[in-house]
N, CA, C and O of each residue as an XYZ file, in Angstrom:
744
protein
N     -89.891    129.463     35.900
C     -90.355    128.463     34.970
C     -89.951    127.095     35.512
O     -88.745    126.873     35.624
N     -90.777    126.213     35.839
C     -90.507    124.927     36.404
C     -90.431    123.945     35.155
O     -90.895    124.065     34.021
N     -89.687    122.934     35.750
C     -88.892    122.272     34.543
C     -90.109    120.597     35.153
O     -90.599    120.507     36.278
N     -90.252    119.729     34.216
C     -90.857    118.485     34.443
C     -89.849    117.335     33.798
O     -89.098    117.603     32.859
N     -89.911    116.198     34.331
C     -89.527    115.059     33.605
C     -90.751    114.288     33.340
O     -91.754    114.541     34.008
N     -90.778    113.305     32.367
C     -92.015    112.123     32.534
C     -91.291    110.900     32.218
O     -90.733    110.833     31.123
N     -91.227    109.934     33.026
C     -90.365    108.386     33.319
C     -91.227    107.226     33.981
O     -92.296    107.289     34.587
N     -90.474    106.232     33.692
C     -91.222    105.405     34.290
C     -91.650    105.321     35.734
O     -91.072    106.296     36.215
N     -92.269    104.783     36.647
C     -92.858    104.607     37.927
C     -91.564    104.398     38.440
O     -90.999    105.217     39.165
N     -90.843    102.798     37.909
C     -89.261    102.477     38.798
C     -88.025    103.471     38.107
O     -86.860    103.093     37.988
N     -88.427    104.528     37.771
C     -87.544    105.261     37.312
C     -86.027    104.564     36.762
O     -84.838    104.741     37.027
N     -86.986    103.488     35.653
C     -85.743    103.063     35.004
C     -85.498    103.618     33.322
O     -84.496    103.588     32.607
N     -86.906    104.125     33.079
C     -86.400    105.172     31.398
C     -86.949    106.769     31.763
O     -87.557    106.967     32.815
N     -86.733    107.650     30.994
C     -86.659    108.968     31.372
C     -87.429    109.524     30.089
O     -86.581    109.741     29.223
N     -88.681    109.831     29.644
C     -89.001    109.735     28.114
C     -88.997    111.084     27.664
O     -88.818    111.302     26.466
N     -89.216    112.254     28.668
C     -89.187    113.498     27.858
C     -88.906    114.590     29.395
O     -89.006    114.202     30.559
N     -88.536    116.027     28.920
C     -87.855    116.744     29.422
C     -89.440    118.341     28.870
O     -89.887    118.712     27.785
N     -89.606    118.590     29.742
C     -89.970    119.965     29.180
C     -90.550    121.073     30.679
O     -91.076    120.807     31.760
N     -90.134    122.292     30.041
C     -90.000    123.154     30.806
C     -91.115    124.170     30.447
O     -91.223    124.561     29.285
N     -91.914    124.588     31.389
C     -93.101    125.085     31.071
C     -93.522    126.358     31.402
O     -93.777    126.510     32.597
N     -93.687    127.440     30.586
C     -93.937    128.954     31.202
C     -95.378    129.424     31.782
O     -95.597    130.334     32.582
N     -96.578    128.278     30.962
C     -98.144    128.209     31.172
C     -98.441    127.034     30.982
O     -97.590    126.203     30.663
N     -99.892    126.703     31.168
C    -100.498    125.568     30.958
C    -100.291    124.378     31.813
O     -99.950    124.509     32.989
N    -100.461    123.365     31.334
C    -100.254    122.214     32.242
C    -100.697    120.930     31.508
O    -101.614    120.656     30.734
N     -99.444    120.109     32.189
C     -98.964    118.899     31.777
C     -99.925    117.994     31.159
O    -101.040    117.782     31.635
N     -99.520    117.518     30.199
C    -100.839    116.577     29.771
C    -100.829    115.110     30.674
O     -99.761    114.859     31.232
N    -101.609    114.429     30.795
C    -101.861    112.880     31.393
C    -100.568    112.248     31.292
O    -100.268    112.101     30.107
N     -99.553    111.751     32.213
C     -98.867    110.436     31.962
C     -99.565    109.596     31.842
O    -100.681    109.332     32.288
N     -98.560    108.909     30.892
C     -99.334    107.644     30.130
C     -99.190    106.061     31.391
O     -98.185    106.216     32.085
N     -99.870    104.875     31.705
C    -100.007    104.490     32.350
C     -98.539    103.667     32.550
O     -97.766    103.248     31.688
N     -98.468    103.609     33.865
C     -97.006    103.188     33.996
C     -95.550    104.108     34.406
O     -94.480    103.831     34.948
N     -96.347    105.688     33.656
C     -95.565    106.592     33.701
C     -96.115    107.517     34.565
O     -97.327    107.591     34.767
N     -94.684    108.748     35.465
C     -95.413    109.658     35.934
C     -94.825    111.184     35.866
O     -93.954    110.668     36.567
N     -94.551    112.159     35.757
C     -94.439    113.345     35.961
C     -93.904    114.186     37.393
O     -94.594    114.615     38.318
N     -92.384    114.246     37.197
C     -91.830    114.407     38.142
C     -91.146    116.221     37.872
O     -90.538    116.617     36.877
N     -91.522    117.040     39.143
C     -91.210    118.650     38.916
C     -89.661    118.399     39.277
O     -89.186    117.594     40.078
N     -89.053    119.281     38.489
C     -87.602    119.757     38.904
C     -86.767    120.554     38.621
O     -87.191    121.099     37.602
N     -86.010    120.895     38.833
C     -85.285    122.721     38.428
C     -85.060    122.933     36.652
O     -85.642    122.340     35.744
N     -84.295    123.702     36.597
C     -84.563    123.929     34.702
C     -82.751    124.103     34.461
O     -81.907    124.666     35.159
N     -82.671    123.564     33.535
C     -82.938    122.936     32.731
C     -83.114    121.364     32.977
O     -82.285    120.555     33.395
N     -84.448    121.178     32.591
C     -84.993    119.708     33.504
C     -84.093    118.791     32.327
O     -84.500    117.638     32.186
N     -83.196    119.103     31.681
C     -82.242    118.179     30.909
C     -80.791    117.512     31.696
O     -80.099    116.510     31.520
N     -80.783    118.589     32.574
C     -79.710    118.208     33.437
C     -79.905    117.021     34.933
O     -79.035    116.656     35.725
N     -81.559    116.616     34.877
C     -81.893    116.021     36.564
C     -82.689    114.805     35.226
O     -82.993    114.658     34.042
N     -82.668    114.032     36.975
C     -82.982    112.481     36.633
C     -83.430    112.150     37.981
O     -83.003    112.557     39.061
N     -84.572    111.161     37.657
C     -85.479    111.092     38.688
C     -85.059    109.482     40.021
O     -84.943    108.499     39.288
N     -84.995    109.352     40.459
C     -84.427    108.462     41.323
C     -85.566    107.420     41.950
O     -86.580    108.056     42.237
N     -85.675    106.133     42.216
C     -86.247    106.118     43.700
C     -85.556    105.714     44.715
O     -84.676    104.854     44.739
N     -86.027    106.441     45.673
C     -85.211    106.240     46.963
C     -86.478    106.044     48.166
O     -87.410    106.848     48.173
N     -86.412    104.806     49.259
C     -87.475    104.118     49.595
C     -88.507    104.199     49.203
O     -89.380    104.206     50.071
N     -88.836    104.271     48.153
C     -90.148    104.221     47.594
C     -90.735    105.636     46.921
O     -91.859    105.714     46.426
N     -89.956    106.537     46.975
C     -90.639    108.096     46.962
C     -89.502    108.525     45.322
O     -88.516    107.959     44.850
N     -89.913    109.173     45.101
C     -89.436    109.550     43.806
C     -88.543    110.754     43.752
O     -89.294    111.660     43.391
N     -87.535    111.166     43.892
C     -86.425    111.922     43.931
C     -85.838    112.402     43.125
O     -85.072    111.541     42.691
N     -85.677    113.516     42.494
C     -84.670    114.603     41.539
C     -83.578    114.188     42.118
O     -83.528    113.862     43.303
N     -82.234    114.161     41.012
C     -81.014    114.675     41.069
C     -80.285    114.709     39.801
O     -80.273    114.015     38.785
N     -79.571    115.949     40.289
C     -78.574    116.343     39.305
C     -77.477    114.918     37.994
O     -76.413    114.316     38.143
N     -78.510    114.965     36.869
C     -77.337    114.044     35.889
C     -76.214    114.321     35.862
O     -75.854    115.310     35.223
N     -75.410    113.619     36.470
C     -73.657    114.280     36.095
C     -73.517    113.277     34.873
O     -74.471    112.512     34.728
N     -72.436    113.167     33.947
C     -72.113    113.091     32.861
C     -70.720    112.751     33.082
O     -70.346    111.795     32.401
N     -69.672    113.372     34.000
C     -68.412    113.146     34.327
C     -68.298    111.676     34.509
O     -68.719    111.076     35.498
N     -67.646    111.086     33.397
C     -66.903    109.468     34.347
C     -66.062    109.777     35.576
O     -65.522    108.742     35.967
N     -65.915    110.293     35.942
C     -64.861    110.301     37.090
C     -65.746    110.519     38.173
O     -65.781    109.834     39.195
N     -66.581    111.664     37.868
C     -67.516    111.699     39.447
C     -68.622    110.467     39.272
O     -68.948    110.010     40.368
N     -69.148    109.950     38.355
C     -69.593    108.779     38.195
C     -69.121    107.644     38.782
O     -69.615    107.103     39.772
N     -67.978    107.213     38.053
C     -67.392    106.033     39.232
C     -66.714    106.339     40.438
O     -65.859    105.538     40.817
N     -66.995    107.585     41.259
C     -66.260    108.030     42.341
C     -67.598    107.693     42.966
O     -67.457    106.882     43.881
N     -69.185    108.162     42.703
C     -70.062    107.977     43.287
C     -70.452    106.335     43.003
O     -71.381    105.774     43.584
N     -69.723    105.791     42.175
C     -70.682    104.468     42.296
C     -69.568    103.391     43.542
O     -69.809    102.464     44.316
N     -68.658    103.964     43.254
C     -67.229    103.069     44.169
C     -68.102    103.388     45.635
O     -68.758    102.600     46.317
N     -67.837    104.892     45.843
C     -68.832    105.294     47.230
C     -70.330    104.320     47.817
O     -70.414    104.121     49.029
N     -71.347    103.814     46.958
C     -72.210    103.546     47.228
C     -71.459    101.330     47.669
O     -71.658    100.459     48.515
N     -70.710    101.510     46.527
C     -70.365     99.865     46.437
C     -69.726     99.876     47.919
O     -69.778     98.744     48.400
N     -69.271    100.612     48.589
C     -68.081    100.281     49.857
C     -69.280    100.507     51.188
O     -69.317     99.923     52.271
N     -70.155    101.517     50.669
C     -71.662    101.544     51.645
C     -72.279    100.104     51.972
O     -72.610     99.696     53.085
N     -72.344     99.563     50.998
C     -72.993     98.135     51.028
C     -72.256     97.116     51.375
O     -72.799     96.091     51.787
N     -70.444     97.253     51.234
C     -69.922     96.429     51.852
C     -70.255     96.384     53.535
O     -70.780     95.551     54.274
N     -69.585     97.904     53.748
C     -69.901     98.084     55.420
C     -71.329     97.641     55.760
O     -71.445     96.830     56.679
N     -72.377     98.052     55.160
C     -73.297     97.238     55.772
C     -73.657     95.839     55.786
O     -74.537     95.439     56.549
N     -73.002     95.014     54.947
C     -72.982     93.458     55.014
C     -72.301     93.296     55.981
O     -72.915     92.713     56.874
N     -70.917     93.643     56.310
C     -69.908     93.856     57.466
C     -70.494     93.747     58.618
O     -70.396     92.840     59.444
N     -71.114     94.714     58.647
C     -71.908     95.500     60.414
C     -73.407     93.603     60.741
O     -73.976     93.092     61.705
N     -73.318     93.350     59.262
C     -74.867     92.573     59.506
C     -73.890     91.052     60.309
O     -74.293     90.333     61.223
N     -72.449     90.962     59.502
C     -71.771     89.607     59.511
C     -71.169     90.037     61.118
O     -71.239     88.939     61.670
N     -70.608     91.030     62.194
C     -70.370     90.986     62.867
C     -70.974     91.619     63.850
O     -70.233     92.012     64.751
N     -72.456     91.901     63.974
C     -73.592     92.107     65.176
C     -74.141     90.345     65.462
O     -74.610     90.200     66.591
N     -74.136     89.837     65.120
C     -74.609     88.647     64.822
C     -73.557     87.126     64.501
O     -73.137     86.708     63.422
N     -73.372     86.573     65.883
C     -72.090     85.474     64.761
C     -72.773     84.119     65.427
O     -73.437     84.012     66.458
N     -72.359     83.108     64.442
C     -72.498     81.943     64.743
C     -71.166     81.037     65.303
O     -70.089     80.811     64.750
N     -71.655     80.644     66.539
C     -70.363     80.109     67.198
C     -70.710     78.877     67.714
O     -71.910     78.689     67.914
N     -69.790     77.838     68.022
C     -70.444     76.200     68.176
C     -71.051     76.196     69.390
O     -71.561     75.197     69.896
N     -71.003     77.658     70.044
C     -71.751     77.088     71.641
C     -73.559     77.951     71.230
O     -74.553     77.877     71.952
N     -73.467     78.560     70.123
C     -74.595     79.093     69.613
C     -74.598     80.501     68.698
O     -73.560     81.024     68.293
N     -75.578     80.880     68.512
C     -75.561     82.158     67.631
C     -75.733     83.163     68.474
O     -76.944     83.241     68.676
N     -74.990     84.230     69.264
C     -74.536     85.448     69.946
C     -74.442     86.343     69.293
O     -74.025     86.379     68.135
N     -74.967     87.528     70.201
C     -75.194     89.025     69.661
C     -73.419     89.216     69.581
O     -72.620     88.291     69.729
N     -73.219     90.038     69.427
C     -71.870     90.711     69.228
C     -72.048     92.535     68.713
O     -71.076     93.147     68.270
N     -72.889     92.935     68.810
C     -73.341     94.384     68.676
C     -71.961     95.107     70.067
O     -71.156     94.379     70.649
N     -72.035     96.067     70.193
C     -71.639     96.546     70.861
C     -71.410     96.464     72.468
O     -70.318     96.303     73.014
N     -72.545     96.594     73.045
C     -72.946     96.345     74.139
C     -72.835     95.280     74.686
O     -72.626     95.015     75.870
N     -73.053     94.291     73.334
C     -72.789     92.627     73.701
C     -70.904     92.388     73.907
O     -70.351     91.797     74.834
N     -70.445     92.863     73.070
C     -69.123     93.009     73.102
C     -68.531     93.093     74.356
O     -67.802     92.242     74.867
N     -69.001     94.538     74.999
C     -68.377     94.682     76.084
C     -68.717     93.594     77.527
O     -67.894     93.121     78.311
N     -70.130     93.440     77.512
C     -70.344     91.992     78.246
C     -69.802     90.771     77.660
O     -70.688     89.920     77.744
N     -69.042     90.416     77.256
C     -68.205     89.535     76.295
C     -67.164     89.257     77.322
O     -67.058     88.343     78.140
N     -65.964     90.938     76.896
C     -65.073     90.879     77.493
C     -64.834     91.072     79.029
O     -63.784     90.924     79.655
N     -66.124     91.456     79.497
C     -66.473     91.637     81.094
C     -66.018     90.246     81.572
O     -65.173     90.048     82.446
N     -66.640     89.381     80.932
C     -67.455     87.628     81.605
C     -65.730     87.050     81.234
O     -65.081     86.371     82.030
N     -65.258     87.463     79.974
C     -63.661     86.946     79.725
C     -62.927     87.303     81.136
O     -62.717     86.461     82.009
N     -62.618     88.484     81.215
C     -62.171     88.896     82.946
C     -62.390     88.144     83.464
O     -61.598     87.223     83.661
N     -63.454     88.188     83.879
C     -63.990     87.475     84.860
C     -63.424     85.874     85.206
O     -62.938     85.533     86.284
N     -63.588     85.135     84.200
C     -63.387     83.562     83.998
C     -61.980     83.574     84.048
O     -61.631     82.637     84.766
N     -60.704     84.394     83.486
C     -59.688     85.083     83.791
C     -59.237     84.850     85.330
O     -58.623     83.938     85.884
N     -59.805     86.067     85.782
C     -59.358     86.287     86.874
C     -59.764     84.472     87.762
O     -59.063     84.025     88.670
N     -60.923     83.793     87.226
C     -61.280     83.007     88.532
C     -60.447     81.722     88.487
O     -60.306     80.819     89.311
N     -59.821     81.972     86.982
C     -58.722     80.807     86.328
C     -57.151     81.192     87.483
O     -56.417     80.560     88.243
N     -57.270     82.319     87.082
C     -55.772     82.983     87.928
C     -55.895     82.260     89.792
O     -54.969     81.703     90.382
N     -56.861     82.432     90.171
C     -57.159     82.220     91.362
C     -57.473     80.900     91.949
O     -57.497     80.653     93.155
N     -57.764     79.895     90.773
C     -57.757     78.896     90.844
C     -59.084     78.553     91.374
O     -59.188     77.418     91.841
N     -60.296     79.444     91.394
C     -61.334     79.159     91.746
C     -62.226     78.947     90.778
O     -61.884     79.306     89.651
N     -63.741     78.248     90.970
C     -64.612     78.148     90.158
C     -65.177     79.363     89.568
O     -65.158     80.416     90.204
N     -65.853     79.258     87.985
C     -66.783     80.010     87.262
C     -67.920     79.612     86.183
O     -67.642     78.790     85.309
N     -68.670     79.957     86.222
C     -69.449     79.815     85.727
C     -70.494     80.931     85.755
O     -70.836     81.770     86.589
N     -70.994     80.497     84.083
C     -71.746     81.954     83.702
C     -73.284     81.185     82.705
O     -73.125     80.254     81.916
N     -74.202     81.615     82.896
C     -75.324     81.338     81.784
C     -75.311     82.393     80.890
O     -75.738     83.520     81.140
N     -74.815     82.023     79.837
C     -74.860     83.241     78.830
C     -75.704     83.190     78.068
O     -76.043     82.085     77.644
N     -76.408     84.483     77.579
C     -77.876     84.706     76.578
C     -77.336     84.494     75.238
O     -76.265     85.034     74.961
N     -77.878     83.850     74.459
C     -77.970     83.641     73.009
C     -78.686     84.344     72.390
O     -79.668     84.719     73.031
N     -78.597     84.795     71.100
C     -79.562     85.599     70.153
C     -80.759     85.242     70.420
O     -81.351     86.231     70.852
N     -81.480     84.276     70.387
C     -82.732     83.695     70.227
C     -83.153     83.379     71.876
O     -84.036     82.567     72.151
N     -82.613     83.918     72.617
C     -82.840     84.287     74.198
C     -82.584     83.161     74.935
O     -82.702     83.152     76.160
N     -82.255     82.245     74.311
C     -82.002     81.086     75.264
C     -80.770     80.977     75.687
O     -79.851     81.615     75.173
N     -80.599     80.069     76.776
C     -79.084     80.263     77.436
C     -78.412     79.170     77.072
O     -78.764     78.192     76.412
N     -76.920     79.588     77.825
C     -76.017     78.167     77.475
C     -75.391     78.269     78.925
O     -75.504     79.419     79.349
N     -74.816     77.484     79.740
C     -74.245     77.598     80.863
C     -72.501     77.300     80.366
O     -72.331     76.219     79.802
N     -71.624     77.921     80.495
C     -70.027     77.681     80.041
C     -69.259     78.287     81.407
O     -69.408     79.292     82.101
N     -68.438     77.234     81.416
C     -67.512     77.237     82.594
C     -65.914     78.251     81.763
O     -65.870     78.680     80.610
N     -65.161     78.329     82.501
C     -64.015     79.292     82.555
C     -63.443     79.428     81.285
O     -63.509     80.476     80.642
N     -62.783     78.229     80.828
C     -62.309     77.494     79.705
C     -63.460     78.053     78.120
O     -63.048     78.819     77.249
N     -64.646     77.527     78.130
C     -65.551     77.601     77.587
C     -66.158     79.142     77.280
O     -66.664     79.518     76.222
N     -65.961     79.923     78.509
C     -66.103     81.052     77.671
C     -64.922     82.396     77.367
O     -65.013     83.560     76.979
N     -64.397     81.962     77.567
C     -62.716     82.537     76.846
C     -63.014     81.681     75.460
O     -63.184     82.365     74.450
N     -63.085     80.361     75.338
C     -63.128     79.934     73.809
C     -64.200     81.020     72.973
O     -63.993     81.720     71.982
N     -65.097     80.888     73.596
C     -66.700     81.721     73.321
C     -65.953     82.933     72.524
O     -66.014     83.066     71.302
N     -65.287     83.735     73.347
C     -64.813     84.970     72.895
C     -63.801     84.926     71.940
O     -63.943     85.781     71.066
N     -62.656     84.082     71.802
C     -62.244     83.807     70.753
C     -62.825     83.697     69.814
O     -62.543     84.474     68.902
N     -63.888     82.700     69.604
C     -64.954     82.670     68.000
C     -64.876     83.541     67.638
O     -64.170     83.823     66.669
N     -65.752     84.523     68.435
C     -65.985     85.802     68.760
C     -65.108     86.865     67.615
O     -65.452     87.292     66.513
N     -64.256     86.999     68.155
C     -63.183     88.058     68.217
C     -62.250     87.173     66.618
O     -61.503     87.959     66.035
N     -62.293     85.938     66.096
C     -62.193     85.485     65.088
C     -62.840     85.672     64.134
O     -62.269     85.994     63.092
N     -64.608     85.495     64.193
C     -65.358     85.669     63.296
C     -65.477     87.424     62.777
O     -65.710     87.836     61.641
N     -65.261     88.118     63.865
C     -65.233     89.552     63.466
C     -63.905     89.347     62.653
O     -64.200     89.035     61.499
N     -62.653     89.405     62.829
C     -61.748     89.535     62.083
C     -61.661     89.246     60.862
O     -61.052     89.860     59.986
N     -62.405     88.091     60.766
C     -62.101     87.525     59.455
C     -63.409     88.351     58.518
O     -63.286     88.419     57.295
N     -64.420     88.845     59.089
C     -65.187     89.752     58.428
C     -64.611     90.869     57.892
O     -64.600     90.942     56.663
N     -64.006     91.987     58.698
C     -63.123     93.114     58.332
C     -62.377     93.003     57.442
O     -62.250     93.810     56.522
N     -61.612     91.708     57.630
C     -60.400     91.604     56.408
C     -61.000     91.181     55.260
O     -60.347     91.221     54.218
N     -62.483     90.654     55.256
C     -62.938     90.337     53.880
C     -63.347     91.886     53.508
O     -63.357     92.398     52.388
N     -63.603     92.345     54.481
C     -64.409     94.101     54.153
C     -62.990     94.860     53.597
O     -62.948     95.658     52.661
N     -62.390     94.620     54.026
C     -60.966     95.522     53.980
C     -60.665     94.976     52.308
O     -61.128     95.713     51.437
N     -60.142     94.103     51.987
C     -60.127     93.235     50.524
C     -60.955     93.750     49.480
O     -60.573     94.039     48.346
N     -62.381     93.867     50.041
C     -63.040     94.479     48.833
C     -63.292     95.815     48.559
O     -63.870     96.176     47.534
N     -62.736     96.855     49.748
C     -62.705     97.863     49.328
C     -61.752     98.187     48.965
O     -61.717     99.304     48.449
N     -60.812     97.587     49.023
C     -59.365     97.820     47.970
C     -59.556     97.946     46.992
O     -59.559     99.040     46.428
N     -59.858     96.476     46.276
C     -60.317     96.377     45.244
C     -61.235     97.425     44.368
O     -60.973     97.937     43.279
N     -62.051     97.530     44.954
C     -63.386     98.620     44.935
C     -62.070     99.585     44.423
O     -61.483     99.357     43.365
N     -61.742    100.589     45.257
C     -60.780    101.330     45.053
C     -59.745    101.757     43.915
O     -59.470    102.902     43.558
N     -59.173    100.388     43.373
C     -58.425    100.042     42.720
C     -59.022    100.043     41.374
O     -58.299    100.262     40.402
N     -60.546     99.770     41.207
C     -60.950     99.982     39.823
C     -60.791    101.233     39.090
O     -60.692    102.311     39.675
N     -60.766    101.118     37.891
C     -60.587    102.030     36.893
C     -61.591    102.596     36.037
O     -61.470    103.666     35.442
N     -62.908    101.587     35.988
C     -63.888    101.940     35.005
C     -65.179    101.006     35.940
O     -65.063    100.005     36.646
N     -66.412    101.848     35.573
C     -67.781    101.464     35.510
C     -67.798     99.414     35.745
O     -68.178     98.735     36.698
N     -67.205     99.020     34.398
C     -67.628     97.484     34.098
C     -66.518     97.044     35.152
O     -67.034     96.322     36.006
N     -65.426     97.208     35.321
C     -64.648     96.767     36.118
C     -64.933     96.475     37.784
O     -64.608     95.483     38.436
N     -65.610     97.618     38.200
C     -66.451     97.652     39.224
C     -67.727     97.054     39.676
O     -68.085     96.836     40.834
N     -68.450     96.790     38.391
C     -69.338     95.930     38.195
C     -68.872     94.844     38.383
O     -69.540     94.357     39.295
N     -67.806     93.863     37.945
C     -67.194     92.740     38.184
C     -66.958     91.960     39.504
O     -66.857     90.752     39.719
N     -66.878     93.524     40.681
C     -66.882     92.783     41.254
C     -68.598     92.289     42.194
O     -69.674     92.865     42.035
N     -68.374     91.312     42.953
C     -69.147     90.607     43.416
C     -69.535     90.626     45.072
O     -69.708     89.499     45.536
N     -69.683     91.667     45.949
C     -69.443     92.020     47.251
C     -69.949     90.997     48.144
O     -69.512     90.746     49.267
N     -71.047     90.346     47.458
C     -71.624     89.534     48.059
C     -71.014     87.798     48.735
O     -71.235     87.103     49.726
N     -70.371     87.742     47.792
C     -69.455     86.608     47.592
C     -68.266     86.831     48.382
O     -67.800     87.970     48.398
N     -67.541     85.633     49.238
C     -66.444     85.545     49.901
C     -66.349     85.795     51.409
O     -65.346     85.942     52.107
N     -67.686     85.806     51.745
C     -67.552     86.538     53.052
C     -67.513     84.662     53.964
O     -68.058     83.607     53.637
N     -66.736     84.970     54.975
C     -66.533     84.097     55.710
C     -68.033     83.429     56.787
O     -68.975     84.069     57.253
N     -67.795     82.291     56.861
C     -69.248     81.980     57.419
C     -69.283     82.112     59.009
O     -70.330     81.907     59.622
């Protein structure tokens, strides 16, 4: 016996529950649509997730409730995180910092390093986000990497802060309070 819901399109109200042995569903009403799901279709709730319409299990537990909503809030931190340190703005320009960029970072640091130690010249044209170059001598890109290696830090520790917090809540509204968006270093 398959179980139905009927809810809105943005699956933001849920209007009826019924579980059916024959026959078939009458018309959702406009706006609304008719979503199949296990039985007792009293226990599921319809979701959207990119655009497609999704069953899942209603839990009812406050505890697994705000365990899953803390979970999703610290998801969205890390991904503001990952967006604030692939990407930084630094006074010699706006530089990748992804991974790969990283390690060519600290390559070209060596490098200017070693040519400082030696007392010889360096110089490097380094690629900018937006593909254009900058030319920085020894001095200049050791600073480069400092930004660098600053602007990430100070990202983490804002990431680190709010998942404490996050953490530290006790209830639904409390968690709501906070504001993830806000505080992040420029």
């Amino acid at each position: 016996m398959p179980g139905f819901i009927l809810h809105s399109v943005d699956c933001t109200e849920h209007v009826q529950f019924l579980e059916m042995t024959c026959g078939s569903l009458p018309p959702a009403p406009e706006g609304y649509a008719w979503t199949a799901c296990p039985i007792p279709a009293t226990r599921y709730r319809v979701v959207l997730v990119d655009g497609v319409h999704q069953v899942i299990e209603h839990i009812e537990d406050p505890e697994v409730v705000l365990s899953a909503a803390k979970r999703a809030m610290q998801d969205e931190v890390n991904a503001m995180r990952a967006a604030r340190t692939t990407v930084i703005a630094t006074t010699r320009g706006v530089i990748d910092a992804d991974d790969s960029s990283l390690v060519s970072l600290g390559t070209a640091v060596s490098e200017a390093m070693a040519a400082k130690l030696a007392g010889g010249p360096y110089s490097i044209s380094w690629r900018l986000h937006d593909n254009s170059a900058v030319n920085l001598d020894a001095d200049e890109m050791i600073a480069l990497s400092a930004e660098v290696s600053a602007a990430r830090s100070a990202a983490y520790a804002h990431s680190f802060d709010l998942k404490a917090r996050i953490d530290a809540t006790s209830s639904l509204d409390a968690l709501r309070s906070i504001d993830v968006a806000q505080g992040w270093p420029q």
